[in-house]
N, CA, C and O of each residue as an XYZ file, in Angstrom:
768
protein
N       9.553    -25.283      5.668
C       9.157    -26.178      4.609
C       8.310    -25.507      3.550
O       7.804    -26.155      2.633
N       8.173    -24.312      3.676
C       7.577    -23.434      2.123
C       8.107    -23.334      1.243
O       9.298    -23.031      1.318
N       7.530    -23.526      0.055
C       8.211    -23.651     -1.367
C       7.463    -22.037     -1.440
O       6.362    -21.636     -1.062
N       8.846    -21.225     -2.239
C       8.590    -19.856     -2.369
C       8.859    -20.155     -3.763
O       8.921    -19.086     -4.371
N       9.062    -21.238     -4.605
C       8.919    -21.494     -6.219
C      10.342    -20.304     -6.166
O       9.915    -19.204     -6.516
N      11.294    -20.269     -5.955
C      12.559    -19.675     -6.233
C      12.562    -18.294     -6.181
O      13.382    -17.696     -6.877
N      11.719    -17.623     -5.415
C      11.497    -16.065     -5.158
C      12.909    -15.962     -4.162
O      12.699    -16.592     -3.125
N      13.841    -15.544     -4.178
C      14.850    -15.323     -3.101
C      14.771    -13.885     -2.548
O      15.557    -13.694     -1.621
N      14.092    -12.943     -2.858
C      13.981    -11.690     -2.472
C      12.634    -11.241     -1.782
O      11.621    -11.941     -1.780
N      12.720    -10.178     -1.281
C      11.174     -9.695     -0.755
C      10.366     -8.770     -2.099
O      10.845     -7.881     -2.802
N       9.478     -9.160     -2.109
C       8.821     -8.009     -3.524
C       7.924     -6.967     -2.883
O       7.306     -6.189     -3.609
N       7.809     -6.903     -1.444
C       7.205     -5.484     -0.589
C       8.523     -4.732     -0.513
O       9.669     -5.175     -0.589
N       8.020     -3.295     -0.319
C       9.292     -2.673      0.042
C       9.538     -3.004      1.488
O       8.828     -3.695      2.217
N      10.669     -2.390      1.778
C      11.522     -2.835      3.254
C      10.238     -1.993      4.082
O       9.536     -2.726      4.778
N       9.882     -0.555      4.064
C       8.768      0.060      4.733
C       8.009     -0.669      4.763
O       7.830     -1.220      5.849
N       7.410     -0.949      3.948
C       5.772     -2.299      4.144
C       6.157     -3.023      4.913
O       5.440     -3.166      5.903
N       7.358     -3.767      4.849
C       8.139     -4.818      5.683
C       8.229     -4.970      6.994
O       7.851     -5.934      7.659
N       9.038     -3.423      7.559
C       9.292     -3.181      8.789
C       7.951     -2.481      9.431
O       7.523     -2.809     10.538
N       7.527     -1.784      8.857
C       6.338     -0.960      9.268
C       5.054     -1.981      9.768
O       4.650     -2.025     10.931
N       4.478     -2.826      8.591
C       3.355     -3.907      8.757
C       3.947     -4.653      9.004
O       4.460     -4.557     10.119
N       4.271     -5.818      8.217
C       4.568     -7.019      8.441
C       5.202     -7.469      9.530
O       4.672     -8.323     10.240
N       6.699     -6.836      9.870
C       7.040     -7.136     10.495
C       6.495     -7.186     12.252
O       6.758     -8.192     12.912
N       5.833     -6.163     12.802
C       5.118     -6.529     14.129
C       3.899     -7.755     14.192
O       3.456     -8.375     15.159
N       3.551     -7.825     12.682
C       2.481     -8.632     13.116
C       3.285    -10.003     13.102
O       2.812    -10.909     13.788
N       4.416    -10.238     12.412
C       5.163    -11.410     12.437
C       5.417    -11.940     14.236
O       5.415    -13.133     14.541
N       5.583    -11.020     15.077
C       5.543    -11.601     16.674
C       4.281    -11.434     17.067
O       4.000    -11.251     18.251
N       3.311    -11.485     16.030
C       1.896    -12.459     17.254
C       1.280    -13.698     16.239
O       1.292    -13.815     15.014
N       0.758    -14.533     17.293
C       0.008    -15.562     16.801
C      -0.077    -15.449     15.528
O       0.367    -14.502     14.879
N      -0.886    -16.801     14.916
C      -0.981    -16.542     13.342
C      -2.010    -15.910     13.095
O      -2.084    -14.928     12.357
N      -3.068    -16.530     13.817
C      -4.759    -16.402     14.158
C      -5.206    -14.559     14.556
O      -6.139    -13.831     14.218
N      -4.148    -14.400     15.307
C      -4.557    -13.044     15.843
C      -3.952    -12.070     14.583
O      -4.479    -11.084     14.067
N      -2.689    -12.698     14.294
C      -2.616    -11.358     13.308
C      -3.346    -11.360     12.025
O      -3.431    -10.213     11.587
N      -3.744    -11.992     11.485
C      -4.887    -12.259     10.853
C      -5.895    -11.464     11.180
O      -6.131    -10.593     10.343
N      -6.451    -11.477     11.961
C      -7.676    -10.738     12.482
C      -7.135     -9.019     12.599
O      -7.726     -7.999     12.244
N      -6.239     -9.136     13.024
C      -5.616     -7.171     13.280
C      -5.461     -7.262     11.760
O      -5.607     -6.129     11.302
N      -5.192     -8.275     10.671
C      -4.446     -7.239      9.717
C      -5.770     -6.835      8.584
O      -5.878     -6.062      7.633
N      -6.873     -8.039      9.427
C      -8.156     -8.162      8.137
C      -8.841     -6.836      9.256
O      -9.939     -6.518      8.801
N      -8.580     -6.196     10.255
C      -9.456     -5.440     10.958
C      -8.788     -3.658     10.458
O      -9.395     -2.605     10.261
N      -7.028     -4.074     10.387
C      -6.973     -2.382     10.113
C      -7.162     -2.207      8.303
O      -6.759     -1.145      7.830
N      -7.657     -3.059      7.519
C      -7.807     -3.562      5.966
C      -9.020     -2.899      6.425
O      -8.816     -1.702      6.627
N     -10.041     -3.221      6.624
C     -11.330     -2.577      6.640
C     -11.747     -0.972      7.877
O     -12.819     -0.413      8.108
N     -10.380     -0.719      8.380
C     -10.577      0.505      9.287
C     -10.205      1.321      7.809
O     -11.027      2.044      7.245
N      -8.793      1.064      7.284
C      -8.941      1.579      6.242
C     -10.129      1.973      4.899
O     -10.666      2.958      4.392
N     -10.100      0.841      4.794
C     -11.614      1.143      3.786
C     -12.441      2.082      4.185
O     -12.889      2.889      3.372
N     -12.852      2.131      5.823
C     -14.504      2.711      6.241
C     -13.539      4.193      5.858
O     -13.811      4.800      4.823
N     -12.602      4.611      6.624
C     -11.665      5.796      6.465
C     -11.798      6.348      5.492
O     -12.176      7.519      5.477
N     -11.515      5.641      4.362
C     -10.973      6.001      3.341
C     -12.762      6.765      2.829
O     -12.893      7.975      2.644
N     -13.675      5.985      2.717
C     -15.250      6.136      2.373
C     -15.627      7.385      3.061
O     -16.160      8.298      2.431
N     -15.356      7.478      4.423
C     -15.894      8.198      5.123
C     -15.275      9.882      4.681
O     -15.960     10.903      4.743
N     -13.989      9.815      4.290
C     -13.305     10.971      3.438
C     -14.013     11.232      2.327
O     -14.769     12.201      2.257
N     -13.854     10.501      1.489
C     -14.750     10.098      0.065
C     -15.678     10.708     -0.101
O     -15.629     11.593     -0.955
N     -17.086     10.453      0.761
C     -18.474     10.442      0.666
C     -18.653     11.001      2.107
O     -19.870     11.113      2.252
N     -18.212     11.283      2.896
C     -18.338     11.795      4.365
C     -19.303     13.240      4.188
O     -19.929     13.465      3.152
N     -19.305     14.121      5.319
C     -20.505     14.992      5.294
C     -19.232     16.235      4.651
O     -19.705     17.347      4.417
N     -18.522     16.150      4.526
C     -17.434     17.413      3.531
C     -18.322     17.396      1.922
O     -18.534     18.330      1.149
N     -18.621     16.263      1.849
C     -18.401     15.927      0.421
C     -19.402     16.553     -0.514
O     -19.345     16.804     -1.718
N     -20.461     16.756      0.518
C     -21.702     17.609     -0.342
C     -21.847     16.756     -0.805
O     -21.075     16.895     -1.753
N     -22.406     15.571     -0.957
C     -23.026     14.735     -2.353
C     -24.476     14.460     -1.083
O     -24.593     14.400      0.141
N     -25.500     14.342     -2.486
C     -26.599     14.074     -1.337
C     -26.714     12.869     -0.626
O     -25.875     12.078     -1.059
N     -27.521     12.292      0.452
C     -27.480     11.277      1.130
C     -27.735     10.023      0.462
O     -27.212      8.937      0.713
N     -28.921     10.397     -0.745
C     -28.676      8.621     -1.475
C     -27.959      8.744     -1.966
O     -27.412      7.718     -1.563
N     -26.914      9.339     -2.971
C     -25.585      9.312     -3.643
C     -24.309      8.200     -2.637
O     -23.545      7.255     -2.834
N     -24.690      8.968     -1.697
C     -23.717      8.845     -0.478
C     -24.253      6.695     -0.147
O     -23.299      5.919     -0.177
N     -25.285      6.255      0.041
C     -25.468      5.543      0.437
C     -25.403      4.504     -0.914
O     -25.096      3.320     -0.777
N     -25.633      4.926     -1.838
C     -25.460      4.266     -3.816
C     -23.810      3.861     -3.660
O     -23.401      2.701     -3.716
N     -23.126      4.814     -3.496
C     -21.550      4.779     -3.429
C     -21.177      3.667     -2.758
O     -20.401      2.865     -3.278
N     -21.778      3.451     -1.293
C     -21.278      2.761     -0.528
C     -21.624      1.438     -0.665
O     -20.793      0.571     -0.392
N     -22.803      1.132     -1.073
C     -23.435     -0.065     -1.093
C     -22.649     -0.796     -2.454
O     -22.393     -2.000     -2.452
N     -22.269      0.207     -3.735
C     -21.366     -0.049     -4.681
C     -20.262     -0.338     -4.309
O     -19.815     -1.248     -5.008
N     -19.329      0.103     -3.260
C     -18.330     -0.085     -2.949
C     -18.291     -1.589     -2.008
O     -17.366     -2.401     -1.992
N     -19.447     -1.656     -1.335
C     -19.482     -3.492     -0.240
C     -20.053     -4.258     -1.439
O     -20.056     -5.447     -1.120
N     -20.586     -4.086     -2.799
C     -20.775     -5.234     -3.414
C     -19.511     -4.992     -4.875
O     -20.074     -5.065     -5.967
N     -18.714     -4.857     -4.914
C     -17.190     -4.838     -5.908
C     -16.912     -5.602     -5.439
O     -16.988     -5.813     -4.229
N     -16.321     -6.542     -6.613
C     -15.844     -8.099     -5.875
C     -15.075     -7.821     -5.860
O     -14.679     -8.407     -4.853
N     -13.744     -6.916     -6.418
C     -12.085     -6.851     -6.215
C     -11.807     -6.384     -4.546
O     -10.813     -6.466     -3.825
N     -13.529     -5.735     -4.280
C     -13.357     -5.107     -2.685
C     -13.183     -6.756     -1.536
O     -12.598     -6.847     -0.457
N     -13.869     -7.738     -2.241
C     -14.228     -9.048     -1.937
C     -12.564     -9.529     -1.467
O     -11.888     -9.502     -0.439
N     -12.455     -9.816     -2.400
C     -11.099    -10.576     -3.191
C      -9.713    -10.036     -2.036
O      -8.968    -10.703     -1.318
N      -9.840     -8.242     -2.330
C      -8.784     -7.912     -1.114
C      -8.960     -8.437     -0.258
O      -7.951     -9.002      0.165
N      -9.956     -8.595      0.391
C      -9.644     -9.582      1.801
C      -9.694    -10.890      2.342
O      -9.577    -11.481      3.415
N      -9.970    -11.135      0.864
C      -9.756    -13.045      0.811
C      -8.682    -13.118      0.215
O      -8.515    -14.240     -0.262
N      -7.682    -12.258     -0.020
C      -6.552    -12.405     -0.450
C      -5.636    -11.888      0.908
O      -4.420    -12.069      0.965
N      -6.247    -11.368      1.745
C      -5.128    -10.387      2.283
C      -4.488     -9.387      1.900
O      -3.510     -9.028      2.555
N      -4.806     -8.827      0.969
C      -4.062     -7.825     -0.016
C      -3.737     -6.312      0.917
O      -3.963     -6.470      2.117
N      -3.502     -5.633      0.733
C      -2.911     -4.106      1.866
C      -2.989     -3.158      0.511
O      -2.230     -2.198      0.650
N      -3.411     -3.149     -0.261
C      -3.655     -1.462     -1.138
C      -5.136     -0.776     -0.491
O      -5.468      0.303     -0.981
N      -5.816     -1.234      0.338
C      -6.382      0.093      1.242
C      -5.613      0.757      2.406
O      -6.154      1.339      3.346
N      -4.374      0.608      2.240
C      -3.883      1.317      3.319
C      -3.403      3.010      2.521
O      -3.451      4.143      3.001
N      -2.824      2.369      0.726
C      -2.813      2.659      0.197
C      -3.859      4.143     -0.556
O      -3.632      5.295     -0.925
N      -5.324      2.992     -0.445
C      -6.286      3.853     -0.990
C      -6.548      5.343      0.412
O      -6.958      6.488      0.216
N      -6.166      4.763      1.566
C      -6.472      5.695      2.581
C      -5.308      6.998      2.874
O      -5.517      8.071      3.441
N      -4.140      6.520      2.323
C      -3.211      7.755      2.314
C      -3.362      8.553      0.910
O      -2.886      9.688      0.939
N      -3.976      8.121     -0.373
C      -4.202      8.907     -1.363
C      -5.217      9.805     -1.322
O      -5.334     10.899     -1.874
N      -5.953      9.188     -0.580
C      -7.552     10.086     -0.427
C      -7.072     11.278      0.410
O      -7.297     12.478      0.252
N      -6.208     10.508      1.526
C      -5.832     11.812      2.391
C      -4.864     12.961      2.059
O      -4.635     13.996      2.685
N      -4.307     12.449      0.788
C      -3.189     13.664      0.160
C      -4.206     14.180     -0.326
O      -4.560     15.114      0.394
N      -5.197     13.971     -1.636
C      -6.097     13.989     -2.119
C      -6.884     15.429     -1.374
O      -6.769     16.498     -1.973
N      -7.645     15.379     -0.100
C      -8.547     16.054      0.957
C      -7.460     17.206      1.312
O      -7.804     18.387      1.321
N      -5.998     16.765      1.633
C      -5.097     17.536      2.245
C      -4.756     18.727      1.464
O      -4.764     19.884      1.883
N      -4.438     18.307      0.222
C      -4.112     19.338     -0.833
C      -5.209     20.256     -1.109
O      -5.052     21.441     -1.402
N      -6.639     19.489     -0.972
C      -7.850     20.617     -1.000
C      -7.643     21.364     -0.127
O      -7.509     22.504     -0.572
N      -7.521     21.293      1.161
C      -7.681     21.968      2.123
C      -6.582     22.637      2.733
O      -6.534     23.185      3.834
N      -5.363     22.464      1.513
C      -4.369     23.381      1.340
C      -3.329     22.859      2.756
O      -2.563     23.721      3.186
N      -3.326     21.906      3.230
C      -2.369     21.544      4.152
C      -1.306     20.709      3.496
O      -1.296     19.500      3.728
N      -0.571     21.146      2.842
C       1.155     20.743      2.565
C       1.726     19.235      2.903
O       1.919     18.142      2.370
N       1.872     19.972      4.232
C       2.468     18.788      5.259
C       1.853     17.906      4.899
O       2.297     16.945      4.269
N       0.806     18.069      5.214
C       0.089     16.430      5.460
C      -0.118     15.382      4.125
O      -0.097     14.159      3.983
N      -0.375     16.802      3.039
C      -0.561     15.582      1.769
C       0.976     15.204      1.241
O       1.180     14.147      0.645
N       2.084     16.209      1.526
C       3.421     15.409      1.514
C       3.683     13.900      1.935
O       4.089     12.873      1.391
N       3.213     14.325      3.262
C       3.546     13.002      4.031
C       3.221     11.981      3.672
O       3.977     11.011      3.620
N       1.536     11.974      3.210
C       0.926     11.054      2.986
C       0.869     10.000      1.968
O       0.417      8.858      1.882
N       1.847     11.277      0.839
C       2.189     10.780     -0.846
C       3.448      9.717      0.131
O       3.441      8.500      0.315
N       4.321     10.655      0.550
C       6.069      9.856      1.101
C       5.692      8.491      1.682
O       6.480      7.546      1.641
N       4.634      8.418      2.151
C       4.162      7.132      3.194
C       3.320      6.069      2.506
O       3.087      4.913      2.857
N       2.924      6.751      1.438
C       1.894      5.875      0.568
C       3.663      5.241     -0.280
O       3.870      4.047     -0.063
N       4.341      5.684     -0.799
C       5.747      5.878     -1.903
C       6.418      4.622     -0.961
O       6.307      3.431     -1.253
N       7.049      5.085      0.085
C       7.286      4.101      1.154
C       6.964      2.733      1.519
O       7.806      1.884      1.812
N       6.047      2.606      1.495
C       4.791      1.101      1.366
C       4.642      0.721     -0.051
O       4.358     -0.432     -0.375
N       4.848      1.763     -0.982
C       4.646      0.611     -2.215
C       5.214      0.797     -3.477
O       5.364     -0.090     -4.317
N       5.611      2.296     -3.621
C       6.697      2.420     -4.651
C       5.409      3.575     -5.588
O       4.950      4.713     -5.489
N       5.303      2.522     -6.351
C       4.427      3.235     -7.578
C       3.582      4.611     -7.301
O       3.138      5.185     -8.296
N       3.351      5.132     -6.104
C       2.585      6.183     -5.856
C       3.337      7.723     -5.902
O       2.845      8.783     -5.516
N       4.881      7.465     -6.585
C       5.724      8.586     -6.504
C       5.108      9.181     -7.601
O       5.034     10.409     -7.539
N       4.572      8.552     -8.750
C       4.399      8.684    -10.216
C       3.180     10.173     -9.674
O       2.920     11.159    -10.364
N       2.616      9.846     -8.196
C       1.443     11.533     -8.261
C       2.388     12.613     -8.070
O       2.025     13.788     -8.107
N       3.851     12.183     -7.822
C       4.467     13.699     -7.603
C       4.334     14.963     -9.051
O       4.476     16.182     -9.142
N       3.985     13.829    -10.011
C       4.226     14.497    -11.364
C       2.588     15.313    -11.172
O       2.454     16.407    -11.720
N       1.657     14.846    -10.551
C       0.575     15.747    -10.505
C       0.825     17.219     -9.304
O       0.179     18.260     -9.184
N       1.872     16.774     -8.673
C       2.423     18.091     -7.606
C       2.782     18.896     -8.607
O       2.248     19.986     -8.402
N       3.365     18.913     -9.507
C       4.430     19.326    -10.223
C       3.414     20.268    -11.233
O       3.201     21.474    -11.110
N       2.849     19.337    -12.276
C       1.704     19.621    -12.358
C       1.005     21.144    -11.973
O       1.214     22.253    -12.465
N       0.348     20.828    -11.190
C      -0.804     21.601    -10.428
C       0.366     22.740     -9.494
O      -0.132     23.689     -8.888
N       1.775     22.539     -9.471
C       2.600     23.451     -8.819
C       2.555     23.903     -7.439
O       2.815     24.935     -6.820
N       1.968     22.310     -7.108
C       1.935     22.438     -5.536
C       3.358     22.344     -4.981
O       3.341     21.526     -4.061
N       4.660     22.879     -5.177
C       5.558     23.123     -4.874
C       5.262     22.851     -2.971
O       5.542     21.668     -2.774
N       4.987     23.267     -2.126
C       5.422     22.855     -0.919
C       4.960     21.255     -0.464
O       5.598     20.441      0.204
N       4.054     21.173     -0.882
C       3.485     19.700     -0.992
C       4.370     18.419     -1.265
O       4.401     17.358     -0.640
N       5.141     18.858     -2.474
C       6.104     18.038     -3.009
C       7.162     18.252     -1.935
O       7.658     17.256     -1.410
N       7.663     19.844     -1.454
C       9.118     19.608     -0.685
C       8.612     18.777      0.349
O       9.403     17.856      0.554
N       7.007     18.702      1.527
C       6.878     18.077      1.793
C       7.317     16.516      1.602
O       7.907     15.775      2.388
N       6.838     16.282      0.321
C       7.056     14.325      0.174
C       8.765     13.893     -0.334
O       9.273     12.782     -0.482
N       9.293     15.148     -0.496
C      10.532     14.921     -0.388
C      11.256     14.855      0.797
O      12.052     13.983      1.144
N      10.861     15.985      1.460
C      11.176     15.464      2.661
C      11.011     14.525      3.823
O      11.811     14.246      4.716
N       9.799     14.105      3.606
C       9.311     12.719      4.279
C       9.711     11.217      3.329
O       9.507     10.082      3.759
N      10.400     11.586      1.778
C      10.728     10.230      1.576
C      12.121     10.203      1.974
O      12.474      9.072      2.310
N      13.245     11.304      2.062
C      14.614     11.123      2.656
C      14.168     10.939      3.914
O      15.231     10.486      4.339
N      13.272     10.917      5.105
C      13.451     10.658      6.686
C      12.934      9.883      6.234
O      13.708      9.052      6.710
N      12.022      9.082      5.494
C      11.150      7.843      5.921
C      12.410      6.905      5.345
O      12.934      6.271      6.262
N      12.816      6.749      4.465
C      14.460      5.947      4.053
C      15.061      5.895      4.565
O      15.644      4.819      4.696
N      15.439      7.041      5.309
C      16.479      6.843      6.523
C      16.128      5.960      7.614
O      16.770      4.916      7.726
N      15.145      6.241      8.487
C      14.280      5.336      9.283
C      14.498      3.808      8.719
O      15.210      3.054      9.382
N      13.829      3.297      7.377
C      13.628      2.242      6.905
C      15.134      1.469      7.123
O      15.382      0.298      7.408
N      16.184      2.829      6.824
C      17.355      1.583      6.664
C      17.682      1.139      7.924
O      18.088      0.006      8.185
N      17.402      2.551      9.151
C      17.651      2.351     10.194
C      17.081      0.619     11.015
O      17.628      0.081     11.977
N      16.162      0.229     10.427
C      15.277     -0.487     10.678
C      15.092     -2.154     10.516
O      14.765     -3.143     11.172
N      15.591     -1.706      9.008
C      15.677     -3.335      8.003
C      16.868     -2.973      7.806
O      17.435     -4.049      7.996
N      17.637     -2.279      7.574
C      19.485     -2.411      6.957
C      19.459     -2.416      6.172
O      18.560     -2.831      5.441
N      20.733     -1.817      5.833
C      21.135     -1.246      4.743
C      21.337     -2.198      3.135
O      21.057     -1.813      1.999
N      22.087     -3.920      3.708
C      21.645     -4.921      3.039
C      20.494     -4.919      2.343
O      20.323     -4.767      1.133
N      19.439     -5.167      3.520
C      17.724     -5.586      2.798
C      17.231     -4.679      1.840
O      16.699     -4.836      0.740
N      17.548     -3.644      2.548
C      16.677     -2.400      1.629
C      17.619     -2.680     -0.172
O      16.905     -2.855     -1.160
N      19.030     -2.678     -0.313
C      19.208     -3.078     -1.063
C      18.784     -3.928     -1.846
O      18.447     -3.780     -3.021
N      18.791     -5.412     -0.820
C      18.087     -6.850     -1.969
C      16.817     -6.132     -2.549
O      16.624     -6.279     -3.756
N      15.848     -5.303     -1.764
C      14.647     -5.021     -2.606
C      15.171     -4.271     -4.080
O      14.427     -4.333     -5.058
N      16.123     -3.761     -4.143
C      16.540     -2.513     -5.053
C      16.617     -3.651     -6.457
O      16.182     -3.445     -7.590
N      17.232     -4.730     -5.998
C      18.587     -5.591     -6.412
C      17.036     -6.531     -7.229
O      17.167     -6.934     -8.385
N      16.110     -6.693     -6.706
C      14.894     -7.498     -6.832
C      14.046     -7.254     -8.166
O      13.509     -7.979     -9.003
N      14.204     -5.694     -7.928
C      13.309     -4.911     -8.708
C      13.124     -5.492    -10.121
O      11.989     -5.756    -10.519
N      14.083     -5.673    -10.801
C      13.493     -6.363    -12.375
C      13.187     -7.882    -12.368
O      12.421     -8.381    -13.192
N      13.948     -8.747    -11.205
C      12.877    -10.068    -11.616
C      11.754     -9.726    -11.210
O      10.954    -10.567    -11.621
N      11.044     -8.643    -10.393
C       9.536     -8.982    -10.156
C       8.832     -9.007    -11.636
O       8.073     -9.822    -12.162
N       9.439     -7.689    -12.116
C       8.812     -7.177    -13.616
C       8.714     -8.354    -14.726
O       7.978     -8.403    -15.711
N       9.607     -9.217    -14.304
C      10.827    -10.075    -15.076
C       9.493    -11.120    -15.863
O       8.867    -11.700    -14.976
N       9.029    -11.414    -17.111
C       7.773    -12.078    -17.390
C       8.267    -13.663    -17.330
O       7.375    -14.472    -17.075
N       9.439    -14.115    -17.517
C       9.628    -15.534    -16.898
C       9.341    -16.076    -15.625
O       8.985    -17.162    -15.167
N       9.648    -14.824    -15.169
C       9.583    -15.361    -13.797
C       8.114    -15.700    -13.394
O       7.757    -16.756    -12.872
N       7.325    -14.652    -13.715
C       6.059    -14.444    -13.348
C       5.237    -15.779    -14.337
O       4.295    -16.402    -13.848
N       5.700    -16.042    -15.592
C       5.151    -17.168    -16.456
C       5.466    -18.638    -15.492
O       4.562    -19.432    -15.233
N       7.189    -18.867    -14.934
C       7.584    -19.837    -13.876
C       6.405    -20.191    -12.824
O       5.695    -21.197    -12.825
N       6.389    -19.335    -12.121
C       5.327    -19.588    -10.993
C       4.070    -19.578    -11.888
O       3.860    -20.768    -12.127
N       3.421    -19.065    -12.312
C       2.086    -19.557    -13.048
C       2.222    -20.623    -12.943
O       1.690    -21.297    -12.062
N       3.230    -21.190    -14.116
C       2.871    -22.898    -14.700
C       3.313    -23.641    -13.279
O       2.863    -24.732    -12.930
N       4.233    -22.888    -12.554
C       4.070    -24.117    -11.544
C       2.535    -24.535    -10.337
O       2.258    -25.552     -9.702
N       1.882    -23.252    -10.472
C       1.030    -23.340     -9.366
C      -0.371    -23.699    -10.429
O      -1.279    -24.287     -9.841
N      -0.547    -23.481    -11.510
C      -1.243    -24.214    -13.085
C      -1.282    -25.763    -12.439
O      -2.235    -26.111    -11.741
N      -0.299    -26.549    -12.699
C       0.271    -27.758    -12.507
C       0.274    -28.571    -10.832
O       0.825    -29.638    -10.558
N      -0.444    -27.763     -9.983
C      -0.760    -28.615     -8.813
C       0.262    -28.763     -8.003
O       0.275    -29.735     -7.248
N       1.451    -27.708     -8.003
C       2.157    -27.688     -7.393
C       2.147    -26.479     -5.944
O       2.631    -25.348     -5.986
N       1.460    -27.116     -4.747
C       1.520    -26.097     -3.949
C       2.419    -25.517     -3.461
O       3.539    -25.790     -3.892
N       2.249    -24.178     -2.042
C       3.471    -23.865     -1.728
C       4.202    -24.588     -0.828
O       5.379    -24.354     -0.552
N       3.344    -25.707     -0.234
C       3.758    -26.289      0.937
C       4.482    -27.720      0.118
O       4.760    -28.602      0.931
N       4.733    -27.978     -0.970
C       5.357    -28.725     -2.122
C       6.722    -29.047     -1.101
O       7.675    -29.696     -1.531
């Protein structure tokens, strides 16, 4: 009985899909809730602890200014009164980010392919591989985005992964996005 206001497609990629969503879809509502608001903030501390961690050389009040800035940002708020998943995001960039410092390939490949995988828009840092001529880095995330695709289709099918393909410009699409405004403007919930 959910009104999806005429969305017929998924607007996560099939990876986000099969990877997150989908396991937490076979537990409770209550519990997955709690795992998904618990690995949302494992991420965050992760991500900080890379950031500002004892690598970072910044001095200890810097370190503690940062953080206390980072628990009072209301968009930090908002992600998790929204449920939102771009710190899973922020935690694989930091880690290409650290990886590429520390000259490990693999790992910041992977991490770009896996961040790319989950959400699309993060391919756009290959142009900083390219860039900076981190050449193995990139064959890295090339090679982890042909196995991670493969996997995905293996996973969600060959169909789904399509509808997302097939999706791609109504998300962009500004009617669409103006549609649902005025309908949810107008007191129309989803449970309508």
């Amino acid at each position: 009985g959910l009104n999806i206001h005429g969305i017929v497609r998924a607007t996560d990629p099939p990876t986000f899909l099969v990877a997150i969503m989908g396991p937490l879809t076979l537990l409770p509502l209550h519990t997955a809730y709690w795992i998904w608001q618990c690995a949302n903030m494992a991420c965050l501390i992760a991500a900080m602890c890379l950031l500002i961690g004892p690598r970072s050389a910044l001095p200890i009040w810097v370190k503690f200014t940062l953080a206390g800035l980072v628990a009072l940002y209301p968009p930090v708020a908002s992600h998790f009164w929204f449920g939102q998943s771009k710190f899973i995001l922020l935690l694989l960039l930091v880690l290409m980010m650290r990886s590429l410092k520390r000259d490990r390939a693999a790992i910041a490949g992977s991490a770009l392919a896996l961040a790319t995988l989950m959400r699309v828009f993060p391919i756009v840092m290959s142009g900083y591989l390219v860039l900076t001529r981190k050449w193995r880095a990139l064959g890295w995330t090339v090679a982890a985005l042909i196995f991670g695709a493969a996997v995905t289709v293996g996973f969600a099918g060959f169909s789904n992964c399509l509808d997302f393909i097939r999706a791609i410009p109504s998300i962009g699409n500004a009617s669409w996005n103006l549609s649902i405004t005025h309908k949810l403007r107008h007191g129309k919930s989803q449970f309508d």
